[in-house]
C-alpha positions in Angstrom: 74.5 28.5 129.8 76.2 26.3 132.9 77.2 28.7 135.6 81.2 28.6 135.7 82.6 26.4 138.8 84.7 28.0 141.5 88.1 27.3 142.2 90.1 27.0 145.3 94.0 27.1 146.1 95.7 25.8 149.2 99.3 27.2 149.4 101.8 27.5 152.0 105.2 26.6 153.1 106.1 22.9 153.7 104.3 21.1 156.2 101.3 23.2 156.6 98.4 20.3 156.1 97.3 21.4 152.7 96.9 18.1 151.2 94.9 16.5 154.0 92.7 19.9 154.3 92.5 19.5 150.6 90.5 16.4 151.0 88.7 17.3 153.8 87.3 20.1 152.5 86.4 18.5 148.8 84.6 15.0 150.3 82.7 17.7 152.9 81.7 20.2 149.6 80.2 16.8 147.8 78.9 15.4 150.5 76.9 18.3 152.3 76.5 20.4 149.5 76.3 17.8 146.2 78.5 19.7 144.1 80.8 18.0 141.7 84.4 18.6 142.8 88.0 18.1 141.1 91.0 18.0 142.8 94.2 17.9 141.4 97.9 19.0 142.3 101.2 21.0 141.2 103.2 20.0 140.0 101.4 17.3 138.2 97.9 16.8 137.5 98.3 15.5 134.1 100.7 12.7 132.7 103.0 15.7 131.3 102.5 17.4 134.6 103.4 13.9 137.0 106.5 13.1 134.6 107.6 17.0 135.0 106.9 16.6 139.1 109.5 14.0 139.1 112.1 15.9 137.6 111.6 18.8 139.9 111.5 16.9 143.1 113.8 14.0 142.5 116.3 14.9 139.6 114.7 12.4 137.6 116.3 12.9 134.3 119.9 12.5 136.4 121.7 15.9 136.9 121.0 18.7 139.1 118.2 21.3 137.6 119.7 24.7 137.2 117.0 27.3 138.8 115.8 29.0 135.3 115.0 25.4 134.4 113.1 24.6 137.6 110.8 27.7 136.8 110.2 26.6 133.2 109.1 23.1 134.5 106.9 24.4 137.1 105.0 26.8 133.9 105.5 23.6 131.6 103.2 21.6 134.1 101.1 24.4 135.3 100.4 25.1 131.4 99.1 21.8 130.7 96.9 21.5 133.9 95.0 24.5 133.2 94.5 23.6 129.4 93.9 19.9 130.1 92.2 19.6 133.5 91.2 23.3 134.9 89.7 25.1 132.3 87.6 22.5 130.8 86.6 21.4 134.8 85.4 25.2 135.5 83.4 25.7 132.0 81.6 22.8 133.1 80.7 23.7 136.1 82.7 22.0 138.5 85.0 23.2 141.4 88.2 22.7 141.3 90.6 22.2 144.0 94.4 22.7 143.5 97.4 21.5 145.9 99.8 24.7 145.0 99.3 27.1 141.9 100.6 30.4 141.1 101.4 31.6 143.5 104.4 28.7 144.7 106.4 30.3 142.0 106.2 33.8 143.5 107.0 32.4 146.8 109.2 29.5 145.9 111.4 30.9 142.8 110.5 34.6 143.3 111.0 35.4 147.4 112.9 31.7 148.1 115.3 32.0 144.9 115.4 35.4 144.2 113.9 36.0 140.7 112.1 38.9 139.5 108.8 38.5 140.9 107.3 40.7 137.7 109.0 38.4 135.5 107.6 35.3 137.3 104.1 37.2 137.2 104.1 37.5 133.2 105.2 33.6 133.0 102.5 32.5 135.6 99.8 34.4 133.1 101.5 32.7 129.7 101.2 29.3 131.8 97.7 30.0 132.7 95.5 32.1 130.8 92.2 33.1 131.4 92.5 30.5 134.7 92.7 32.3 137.9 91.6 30.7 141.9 88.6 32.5 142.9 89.8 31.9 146.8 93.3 31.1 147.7 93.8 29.3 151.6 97.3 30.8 152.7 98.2 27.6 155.6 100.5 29.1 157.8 103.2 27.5 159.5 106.5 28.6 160.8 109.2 27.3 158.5 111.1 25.4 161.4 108.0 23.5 162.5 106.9 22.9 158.8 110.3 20.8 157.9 109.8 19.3 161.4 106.6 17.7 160.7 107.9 17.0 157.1 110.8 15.1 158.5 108.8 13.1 161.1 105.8 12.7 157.7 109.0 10.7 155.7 111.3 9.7 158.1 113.7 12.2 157.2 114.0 11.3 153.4 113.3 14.8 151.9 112.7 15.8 148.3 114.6 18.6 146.4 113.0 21.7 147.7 112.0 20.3 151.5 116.1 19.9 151.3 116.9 23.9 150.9 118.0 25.8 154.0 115.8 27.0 156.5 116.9 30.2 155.6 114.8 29.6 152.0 111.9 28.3 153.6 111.7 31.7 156.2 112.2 33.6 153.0 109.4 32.0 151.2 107.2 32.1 154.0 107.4 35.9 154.5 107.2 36.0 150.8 103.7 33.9 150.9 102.8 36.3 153.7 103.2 39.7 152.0 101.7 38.1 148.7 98.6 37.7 151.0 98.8 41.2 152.5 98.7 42.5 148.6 95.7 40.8 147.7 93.2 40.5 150.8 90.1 39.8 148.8 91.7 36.4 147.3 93.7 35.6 149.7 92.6 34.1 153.7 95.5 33.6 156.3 94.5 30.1 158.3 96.9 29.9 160.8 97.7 26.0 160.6 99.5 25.2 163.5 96.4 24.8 165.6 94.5 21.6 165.9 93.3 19.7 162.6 89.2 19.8 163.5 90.0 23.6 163.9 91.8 24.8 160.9 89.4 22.5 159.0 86.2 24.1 160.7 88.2 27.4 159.6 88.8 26.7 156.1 84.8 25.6 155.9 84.1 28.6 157.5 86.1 31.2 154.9 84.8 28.8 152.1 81.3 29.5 152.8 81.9 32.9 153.9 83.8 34.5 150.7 82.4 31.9 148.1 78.8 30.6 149.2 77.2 33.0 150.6 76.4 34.6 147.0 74.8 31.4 145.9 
């Protein structure tokens, strides 16, 4: 029986790197280690999930989203990842590397928005299953410097959420934070405002650390 694949989350407030460390971190897994890696994003990840992403970021459909509706979407999407893409990918084998999972709704909709974060819990395991990250890699950022480098990243044309106060985006972040505190073992703080090379040498280092060191 193929042993089940690993998978890895990168979350944080805006502007913390975690698409490039993404990518860093799955070319260095296949390249140095030969293992067969997936990456994939939220929301999105599937052609449900990419038509659902523009909704949520842009108001695609035309009208505002209401915030009940924003946390449906987010499940909608996150539902159809794990039973299209994730699942299958682990069974198999492979790694998998997501760009935001779960745990954006707690921080996002639950801490930023103010929902019940037991509600948002029992939604999250509807959405997902059986699927759950084996590490999750908490990029740290203060909330100002996060929107600044977002801002100077697309010239200053920001998408729904990147356009909530700063207020939201501290509230999120302390949110993310004391989801980490709860849940040490899955959980690594990378503090991401130091140098690329150096949180990227830090994220290899946890990887190996918490998930290859077992074989």
């Amino acid at each position: 029986m193929k042993k089940r694949g690993k998978m890895i989350t990168f979350e944080g407030p805006e502007g913390g790197g975690k698409t490039t460390h993404l990518k860093i971190l799955a070319s260095r897994l296949r390249e140095e280690l030969g293992l067969t890696v997936r990456t994939t994003r939220e929301p999105g990840g599937t052609p449900t999930g990419e038509t659902i992403r523009g909704l949520l970021q842009h108001n695609a459909a035309g009208e505002p989203l209401c915030d009940s509706a924003e946390v449906f979407l987010f499940c909608a999407s996150r539902a159809q990842l794990c039973n299209r893409v994730l699942a299958p990918a682990l069974d198999a084998g492979e790694w998998v590397i997501c760009d935001r999972f779960t745990d954006s709704t707690l921080a996002y909709q639950g801490f930023g928005r103010g929902f019940d974060l037991a509600l948002l819990r029992s939604l999250n395991n509807f959405a997902t299953g059986p699927v759950m990250p084996d590490l999750t890699l908490l990029l740290d950022v203060p909330a100002s410097s996060g929107l600044e480098r977002v801002g100077l990243r697309s010239n200053g044309n920001h998408d729904r959420i990147e356009s909530e106060s700063l207020a939201f985006h501290e509230r999120l972040r302390q949110g993310y934070l004391q989801l980490a505190a709860g849940e040490p073992q899955r959980f690594a703080i990378i503090d991401a405002t130091r140098p690329l090379a150096t949180v990227a040498a830090d994220i290899w280092q946890t990887v190996a650390t918490r998930l290859l060191a077992d074989g």
